[in-house]
N, C-alpha and C positions, 0 to 999 in steps of 0.2 A: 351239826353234831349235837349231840345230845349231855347236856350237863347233868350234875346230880338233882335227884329228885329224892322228897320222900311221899310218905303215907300214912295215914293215922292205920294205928293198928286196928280200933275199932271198926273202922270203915272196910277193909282185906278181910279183918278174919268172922265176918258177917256176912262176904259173897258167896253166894249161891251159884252149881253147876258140875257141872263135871268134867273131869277131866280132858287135857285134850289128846285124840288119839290121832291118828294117821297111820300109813302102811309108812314106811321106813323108803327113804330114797336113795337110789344106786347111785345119786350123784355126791360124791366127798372126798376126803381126799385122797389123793392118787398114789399108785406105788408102783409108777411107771420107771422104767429101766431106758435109760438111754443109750442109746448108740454112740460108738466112737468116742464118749466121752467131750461130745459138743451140742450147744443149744441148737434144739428144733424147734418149731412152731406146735409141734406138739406138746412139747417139754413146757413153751410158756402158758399154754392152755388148759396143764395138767395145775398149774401153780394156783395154792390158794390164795387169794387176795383180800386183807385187811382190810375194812372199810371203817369202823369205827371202835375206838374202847370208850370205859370211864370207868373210873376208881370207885370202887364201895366206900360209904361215908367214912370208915375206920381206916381205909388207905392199904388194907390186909389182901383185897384181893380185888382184880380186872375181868371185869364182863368185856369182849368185844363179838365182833361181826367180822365172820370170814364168807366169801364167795365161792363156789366151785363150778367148774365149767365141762359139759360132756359135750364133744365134740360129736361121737356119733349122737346123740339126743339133742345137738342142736340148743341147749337151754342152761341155763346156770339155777344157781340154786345156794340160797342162803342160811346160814344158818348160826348159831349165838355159842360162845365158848366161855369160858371161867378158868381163870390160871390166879395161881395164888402171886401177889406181887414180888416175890424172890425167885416167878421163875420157877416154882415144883405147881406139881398136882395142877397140870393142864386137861382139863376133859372139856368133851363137849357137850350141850345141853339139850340142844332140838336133835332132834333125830325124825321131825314130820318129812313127809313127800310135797310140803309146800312149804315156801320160802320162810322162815321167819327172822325180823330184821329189828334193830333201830333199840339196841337193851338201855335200858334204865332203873337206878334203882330205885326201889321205894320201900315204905315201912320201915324206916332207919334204918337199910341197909340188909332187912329181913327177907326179900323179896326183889324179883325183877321181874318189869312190865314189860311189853316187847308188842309187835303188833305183825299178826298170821290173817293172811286174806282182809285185810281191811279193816278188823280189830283188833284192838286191845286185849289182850291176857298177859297174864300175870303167873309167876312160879316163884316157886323157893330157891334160894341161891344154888341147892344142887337140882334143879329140876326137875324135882319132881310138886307134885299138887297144882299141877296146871288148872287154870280156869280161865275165860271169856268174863269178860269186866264190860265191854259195851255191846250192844244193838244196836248197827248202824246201817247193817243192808250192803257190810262190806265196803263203803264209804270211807273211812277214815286215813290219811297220807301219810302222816306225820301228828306226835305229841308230847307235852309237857307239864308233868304235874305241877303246879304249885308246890311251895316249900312246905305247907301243911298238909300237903297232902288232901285237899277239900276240894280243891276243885283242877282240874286239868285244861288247858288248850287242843282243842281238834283241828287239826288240818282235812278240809274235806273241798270239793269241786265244786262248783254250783254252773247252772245253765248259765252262758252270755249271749245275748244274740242284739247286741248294741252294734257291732261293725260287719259281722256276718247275719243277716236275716233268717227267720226262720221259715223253714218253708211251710205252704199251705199244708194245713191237715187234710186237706184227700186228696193229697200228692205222695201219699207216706212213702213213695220208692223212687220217687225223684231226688238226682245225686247231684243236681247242682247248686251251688254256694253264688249267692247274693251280696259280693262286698261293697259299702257304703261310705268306707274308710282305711285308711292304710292300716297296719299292724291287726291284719287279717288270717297271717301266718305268723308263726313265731321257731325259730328252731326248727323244729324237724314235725307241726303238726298244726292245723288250721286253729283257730283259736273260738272255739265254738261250747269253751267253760274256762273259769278261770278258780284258784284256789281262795278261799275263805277262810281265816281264823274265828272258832268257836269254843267259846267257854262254856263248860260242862260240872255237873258238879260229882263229885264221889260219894256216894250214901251207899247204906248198904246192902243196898239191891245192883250196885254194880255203879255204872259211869249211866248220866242222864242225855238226851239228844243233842242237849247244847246251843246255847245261843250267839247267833253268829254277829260280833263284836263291830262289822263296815257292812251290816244291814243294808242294802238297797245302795252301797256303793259300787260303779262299777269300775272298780277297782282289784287288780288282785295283791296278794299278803299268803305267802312268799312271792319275789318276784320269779318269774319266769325268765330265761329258762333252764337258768342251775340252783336256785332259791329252797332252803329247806327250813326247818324247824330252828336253826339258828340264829334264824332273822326276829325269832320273838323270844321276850325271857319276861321271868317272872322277878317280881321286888322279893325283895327276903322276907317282908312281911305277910305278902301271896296277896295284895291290893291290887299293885296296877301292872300292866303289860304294858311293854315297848314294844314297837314291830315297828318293821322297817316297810316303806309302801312309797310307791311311784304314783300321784294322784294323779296321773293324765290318761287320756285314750288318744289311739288313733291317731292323726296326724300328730299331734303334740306328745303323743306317746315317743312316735318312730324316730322324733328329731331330739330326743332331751334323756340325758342320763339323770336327771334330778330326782332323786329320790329322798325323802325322809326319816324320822327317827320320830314316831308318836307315842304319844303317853296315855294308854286307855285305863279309865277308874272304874275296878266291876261291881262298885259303890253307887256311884255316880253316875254311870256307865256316857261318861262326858272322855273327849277327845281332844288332845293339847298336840301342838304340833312344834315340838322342841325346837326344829333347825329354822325355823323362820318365824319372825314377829307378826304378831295381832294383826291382821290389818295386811298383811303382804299382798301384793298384787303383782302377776309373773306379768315380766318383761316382754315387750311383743319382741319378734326375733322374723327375718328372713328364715325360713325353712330351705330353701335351697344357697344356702350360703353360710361358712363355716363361722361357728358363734365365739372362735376365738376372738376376731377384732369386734364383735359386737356388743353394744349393751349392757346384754346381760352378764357378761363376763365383764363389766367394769369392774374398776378399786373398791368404789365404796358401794354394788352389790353383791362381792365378793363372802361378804362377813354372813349373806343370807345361805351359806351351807347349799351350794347351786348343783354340786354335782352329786357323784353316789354316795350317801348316808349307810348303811347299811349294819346288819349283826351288834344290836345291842346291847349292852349284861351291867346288871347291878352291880356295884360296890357290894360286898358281904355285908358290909352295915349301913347299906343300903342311900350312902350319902351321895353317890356319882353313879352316873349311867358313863361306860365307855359304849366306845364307838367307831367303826372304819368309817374312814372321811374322805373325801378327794373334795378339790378345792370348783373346780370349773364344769361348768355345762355343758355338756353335747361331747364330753375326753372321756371316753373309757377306760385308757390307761393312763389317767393323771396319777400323782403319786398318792399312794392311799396311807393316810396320815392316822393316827390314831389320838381320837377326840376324845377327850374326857369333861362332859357335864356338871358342875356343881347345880343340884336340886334343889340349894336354898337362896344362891345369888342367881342362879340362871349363866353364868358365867361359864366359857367356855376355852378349855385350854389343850392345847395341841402338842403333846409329850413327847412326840417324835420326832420331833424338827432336824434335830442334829442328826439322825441318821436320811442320808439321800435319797434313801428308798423306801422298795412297797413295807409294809405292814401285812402281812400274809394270815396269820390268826395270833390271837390273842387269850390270855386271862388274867382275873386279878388272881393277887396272892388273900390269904384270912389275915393279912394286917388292913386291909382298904388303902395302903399307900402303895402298891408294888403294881405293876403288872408286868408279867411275860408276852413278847411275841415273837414271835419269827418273820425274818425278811431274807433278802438276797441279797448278796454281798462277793463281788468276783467269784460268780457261778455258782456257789454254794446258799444254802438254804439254811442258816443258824438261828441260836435262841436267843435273843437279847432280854434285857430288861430297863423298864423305866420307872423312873419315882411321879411323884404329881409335878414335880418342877422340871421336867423334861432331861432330869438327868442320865442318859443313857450308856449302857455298858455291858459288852458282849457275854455271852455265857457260856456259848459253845464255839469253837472253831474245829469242824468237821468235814474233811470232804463229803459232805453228804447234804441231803434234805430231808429237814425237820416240816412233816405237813398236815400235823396235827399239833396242837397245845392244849390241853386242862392241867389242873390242881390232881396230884397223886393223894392228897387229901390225908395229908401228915405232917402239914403246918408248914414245909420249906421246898420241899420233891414234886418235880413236875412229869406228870403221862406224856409222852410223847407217842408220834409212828416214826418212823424214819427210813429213809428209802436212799438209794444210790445208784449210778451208774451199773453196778456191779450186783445189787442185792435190792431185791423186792422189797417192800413194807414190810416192818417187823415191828412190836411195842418196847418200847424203851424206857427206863425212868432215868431223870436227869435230875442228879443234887446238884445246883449251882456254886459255884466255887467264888472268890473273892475275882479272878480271874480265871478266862477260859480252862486256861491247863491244871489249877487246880478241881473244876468243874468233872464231875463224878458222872458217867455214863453207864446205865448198867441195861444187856438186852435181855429183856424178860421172854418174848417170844423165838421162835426160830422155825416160823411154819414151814419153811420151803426146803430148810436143813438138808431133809433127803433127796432132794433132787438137786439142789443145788454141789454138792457134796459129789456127784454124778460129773461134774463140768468142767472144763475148761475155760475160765476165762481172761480174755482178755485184760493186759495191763492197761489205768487209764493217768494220763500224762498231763500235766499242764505245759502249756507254751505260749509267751508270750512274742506278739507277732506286732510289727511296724507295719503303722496304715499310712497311704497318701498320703495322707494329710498329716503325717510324724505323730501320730499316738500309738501309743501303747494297746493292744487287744490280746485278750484274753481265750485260746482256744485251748478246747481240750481234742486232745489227741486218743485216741483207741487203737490198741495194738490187736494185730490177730489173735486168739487163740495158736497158742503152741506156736509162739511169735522166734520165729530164727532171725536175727541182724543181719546175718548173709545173705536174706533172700528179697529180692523186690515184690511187693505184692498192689495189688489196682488198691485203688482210694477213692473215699467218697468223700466229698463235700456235701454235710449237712446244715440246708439250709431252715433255718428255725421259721415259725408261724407265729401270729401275733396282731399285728407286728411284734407287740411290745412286751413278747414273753421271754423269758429268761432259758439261754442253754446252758441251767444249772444240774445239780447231780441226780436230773430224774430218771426214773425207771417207768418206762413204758412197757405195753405188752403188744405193739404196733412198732412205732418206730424204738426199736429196743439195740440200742447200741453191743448187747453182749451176742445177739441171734447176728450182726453183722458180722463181729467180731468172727464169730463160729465158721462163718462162710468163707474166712481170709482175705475180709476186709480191715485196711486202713481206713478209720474215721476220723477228720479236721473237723469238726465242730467249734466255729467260731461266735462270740459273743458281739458281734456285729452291732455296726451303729443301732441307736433304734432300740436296744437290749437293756432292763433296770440291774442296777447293781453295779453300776459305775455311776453314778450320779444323775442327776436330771438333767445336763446338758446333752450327757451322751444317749440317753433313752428318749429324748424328746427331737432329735436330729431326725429321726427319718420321716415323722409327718411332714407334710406337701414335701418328700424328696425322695422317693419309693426309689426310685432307679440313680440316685445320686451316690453319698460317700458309702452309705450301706454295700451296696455290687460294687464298688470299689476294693469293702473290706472284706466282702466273701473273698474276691480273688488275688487278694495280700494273702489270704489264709491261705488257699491252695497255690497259691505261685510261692511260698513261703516253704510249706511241704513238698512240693515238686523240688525242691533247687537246694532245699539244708536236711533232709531227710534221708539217710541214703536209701532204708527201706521202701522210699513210695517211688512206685513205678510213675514217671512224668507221662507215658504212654498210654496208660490204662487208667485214666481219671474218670468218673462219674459226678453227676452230680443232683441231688437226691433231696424233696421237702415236700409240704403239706400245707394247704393255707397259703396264709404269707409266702411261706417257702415253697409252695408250688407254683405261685405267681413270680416268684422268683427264679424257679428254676425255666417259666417261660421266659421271663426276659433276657435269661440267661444265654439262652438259645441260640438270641438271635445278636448277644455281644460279647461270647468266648473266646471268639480268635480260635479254632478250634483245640484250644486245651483237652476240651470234654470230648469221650467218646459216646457217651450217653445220658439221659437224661431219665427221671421220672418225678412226674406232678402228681400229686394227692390234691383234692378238691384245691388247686390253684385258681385264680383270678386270671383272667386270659383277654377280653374286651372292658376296660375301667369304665368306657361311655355303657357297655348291656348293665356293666356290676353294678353301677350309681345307681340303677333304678331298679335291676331285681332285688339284689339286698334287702332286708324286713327290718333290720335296726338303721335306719337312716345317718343315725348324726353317727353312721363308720364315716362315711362315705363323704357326711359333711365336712370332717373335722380333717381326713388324710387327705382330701383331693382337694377340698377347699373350695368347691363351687360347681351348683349343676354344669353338664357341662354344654348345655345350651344359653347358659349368662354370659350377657355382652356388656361389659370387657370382662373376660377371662383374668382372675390374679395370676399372676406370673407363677405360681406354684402350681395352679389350674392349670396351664397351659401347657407345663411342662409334664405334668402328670400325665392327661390326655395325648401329648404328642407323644411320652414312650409308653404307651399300651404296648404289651407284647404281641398284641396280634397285628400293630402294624411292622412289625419285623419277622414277620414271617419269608419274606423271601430272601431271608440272610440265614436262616432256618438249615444247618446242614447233617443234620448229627440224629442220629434215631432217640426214639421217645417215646415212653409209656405214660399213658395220661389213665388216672383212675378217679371217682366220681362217684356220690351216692345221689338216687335223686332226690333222694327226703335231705338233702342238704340244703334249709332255706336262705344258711348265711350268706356260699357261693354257689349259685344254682347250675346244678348240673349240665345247662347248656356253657358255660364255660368250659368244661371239659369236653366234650364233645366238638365244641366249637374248632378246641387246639388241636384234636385228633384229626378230624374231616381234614381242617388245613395242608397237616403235616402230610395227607395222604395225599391229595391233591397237589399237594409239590413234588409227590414222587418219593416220599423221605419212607422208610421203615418206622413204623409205630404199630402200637395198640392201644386198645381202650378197655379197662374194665370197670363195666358199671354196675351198679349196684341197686336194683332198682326198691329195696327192704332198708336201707341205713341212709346215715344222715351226714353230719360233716367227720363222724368219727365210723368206727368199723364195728359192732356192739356183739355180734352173731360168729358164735366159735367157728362156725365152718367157713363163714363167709373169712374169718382171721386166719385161716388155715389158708383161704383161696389167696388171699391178699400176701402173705408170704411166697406162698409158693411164687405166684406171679412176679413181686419184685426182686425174688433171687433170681428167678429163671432168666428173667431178661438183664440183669447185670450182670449174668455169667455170661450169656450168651454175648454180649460186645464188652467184656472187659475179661473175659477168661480165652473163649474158643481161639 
């Protein structure tokens, strides 16, 4: 996300150009009528969606970024808004036929830059006197002015052909890939460039080409493959950049979350590497075998900051660099700790200790001793704050999710987004109160107002549920739309993805708890072992135990709702996930007892020996399965892992199944999904498969989001209504 910027006025009001024009685009927002007064796939498709704000330096008025999606055109379309911060005089700014994203302000607050087709331009706070600031060839991702406004960071691509070779020049129409080394895929695309941060400077002929900062490293900054502009900041003085950077390739890329927090001087133009000492030398490590008991995860090289470093930001007076931290190598979902830097002893102090969970985003306050972040905390998404002494204390207690954090830039008030079960993204200011309930919430935006205003939705419940093993879990409950007591209605078990993501108060526009709701589903949405926001014992339980107390606590959840619920029909049970949860709803399959009448997998995990070695980020695979699984002796968590693959219970397999699939999915590759299909067909079981041969582990294509709906209602009516 994009923090405050300025500009020297000299430099703005010297550039040359002319304005920017375009035809005006039919894509905005919608004043679509709903039917029946219940969510459709349409309805969600029609919703604008928030992506970013930030507060003008005076705190008087919010720039953000809304998205719209046309389903018949197939495409979405971006564009920048301005609402004054109490909430009046909301208007929109772009009105081009292409996207324009990513607003920031500059010129103390006189002016917003924003970037259309790959440059930089710049306008007045109401929009008008647009101009083009760079020449780049369309080039530029992402950007960050400096605090004076002199010079800017560029985010631009550059050629890689270090793990994928490049092919001979009089071969120009020859389409195959030459790999040399793993991490030759990443996400959803071959990795045949990688991003570069470049510093530019502002004169007043516009933004200059830029010099790019890890010259001849082949390295990229931001990391791939959700890494943006948040990963570098500037000091307050506009000297040096932090960026956060993975220095490995290729095998040692694919097995190590190790990432860092560096210190570039555009003086000096010298490079310090904050999370590891002078002199560091990386630990050799078995690649096929989990780096929890190894090495590099010992005590005392614990303190060299081993795992992800990531999204650095100055102190305002510029004394401490903060920082997300996770402690271990090769854990994705270690708990992400919030590190604070002193820049004069080097000393490093870890402020969040006392709270057991993630660190989700952060900022400081304009004293340099505060900062705000949000975490998860029993399903919710709140604001906390810390002092430098790790003294932590809630700010918010909201059924909801807080998933944005900056400065409202009024010396005490924070910019939020905020999202819920119930209600999309909308911008919020939050006054912190002494405690929660004194804490002042006020909603500045209300894009969806008119559609949502249209809806019935569902009521959402908390329930707490006795597991196996006598603990306490935390499900949320979803009632129908236009919910009768007197009536039984089918029920889904939503099983969550992750592993180790939270079924906190989010708003999805895929799996969307209120479009269930609409259809006169029951939803048990449990917080399942393996889930942050109970502590680190209960989030760290399902590595090497994928099929252990976790399926245990899905089906405490539904056997819980089947037997003290009267509304949930015990007959018409479902059961329903993605990911994680679609590997789960495999193994489910084949160890319900027939509770379920049916099932649906979204890019689920279906053979753990194909997963180990399709997968592109290896240390998943290292760290949950705990060893290839051709190492002789197997750890007893290996063993167990590999024995319950859901594809070896396939002939226990009784109950129909819709398995769905992108191929550009490089996390769980598409022959998982088809693998579970082929099976189910072949035993004779009623199934379908919809694959996706354009999307990747998520559904990004409104029509494809239209297909994908329709598909999972049709088939959950069809064996839980007919």
């Amino acid at each position: 996300m994009n923090r405050l910027t300025a500009m020297t006025a000299a430099a703005l009001l010297t550039l040359a150009g002319n304005a920017q024009t375009a035809p005006t685009t039919n894509i905005g927002k919608s004043d679509i009528t709903v039917e029946n007064k219940l969510m459709t796939p349409e309805a969600l498709w029609a919703m604008g969606r928030i992506a970013t704000a930030t507060a003008s330096p005076d705190g008087k008025q919010i720039a953000y970024q809304v998205g719209y999606y046309s389903v018949k055109e197939n495409k979405g379309h971006q564009v920048l808004c301005l609402i004054d911060a109490n909430g009046k005089n909301n208007r929109q700014l772009t009105t081009a036929a292409t996207s324009e994203t990513d607003p920031a302000w500059i010129e103390q607050g006189q002016r917003i830059a924003y970037i259309s087709e790959g440059e930089i331009w710049a306008m007045n706070a109401d929009g008008s006197g647009r101009k083009q600031l760079s020449e780049s060839g369309g080039s530029i991702e992402g950007f960050k002015f400096s605090p004076d406004g002199k010079k800017v960071i560029l985010i631009k691509s550059i050629p890689y052909n270090d793990i994928i070779k490049k092919n001979p020049d009089d071969l120009p129409l020859a389409t195959g890939r030459l790999a040399t080394d793993l991490m030759y895929r990443h996400w959803d695309h071959y990795v045949e460039s990688i991003q570069h941060p470049f510093v530019a400077d502002v004169t007043g002929n516009g933004i200059t080409e830029g010099e790019d900062i890890m010259k001849g490293e082949p390295y990229e900054c931001p990391m791939a493959p959700f890494g943006g502009i948040e990963q570098l900041n500037w000091s307050p003085d506009s000297r040096l950049i932090a960026y956060t950077c993975r220095k490995k390739t290729g095998l040692a890329y694919a097995i190590s979350t190790d990432s860092d927090i560096y210190l570039y001087d555009t003086e000096t133009k010298t490079t310090t590497n904050l999370c590891k000492p002078a002199g560091y030398k990386p630990v050799a490590v078995d690649p096929t075998r989990s780096m929890k008991g190894q090495a590099v995860n010992s005590e005392e090289n614990l303190k060299n900051n081993l795992g992800y470093d990531t999204n650095p930001q100055f102190s305002p007076d510029g004394k401490y660099i903060a920082w997300q931290s996770m402690a271990r190598d090769g854990y994705e979902a270690d708990r992400n700790r919030l590190c604070v830097y002193n820049r004069a002893t080097g000393e490093k102090t870890y402020v969040t200790e006392s709270f057991d969970s993630n660190v989700d985003a952060f900022c400081w306050h304009s004293d340099s001793k505060t900062l705000s972040f949000t975490g998860v905390w029993h399903g919710c998404v709140n604001v906390y704050q810390t002092n430098l002494k790790g003294e932590v204390r809630q700010v918010t207690n909201d059924w909801a999710d807080y998933v944005a954090l900056s400065p409202a830039n009024d010396g005490k008030k924070l910019l939020a987004i905020r999202q819920s079960m119930s209600e999309p993204s909308d911008i919020f200011i939050v006054n912190p109160g002494k405690e929660p309930k004194k804490t002042k919430v006020e909603q500045v935006t209300f894009e969806n107002k008119h559609i949502l205003d249209q809806i019935a939705t569902g009521k959402v419940q908390q329930r707490w549920v006795k597991t196996t093993d006598g603990k306490n879990m935390l499900c949320w409950i979803v009632l129908p739309a236009n919910f009768d007591p007197n009536k039984k209605y089918p029920t889904l078990l939503f099983c969550e993805g992750g592993p180790q993501s939270p079924v906190s108060q989010f708003w999805s526009y895929r799996w969307n708890m209120q479009i269930m709701a609409a259809n006169g589903y029951v939803v048990v949405a449990p917080n399942r072992r393996g889930l942050p926001g109970f502590g680190s014992e209960w989030n760290e339980q399902v590595s090497g135990d994928w099929t252990g107390q976790c399926m245990n606590d899905y089906l405490s959840a539904i056997d819980d709702a089947a037997q003290n619920l009267p509304f949930v029909d015990k007959d018409r049970l479902g059961a329903v996930g993605a990911s994680f949860g679609g590997f789960s709803v495999y193994y489910l399959a084949g160890h319900h007892n027939k509770r379920f009448k049916c099932f649906i997998s979204h890019d689920g995990a279906f053979n753990l020996e194909s997963m180990y070695t399709d997968t592109e980020e290896a240390w998943f695979s290292n760290w949950e399965y705990e060893d290839a699984y051709w190492n002789k002796p197997l750890s007893a968590e290996a063993k167990k892992t590999y024995d319950n693959s859901p594809h070896k219970f396939v002939d226990k397999w009784d109950t129909p199944i819709l398995c769905i699939h992108g191929e550009k999915d490089y996390r769980i590759n598409y022959n998982q999904g088809m693998g579970a299909f082929n099976a189910a067909r072949m035993r004779g079981i009623p199934a379908e498969l919809l694959i996706f041969p354009d999307e990747n582990h998520w559904v990004l294509k409104p029509q494809n989001g239209i297909l994908w709906q329709r598909t999972f209602f049709n088939w959950l009516d069809r064996w839980l209504k007919d």
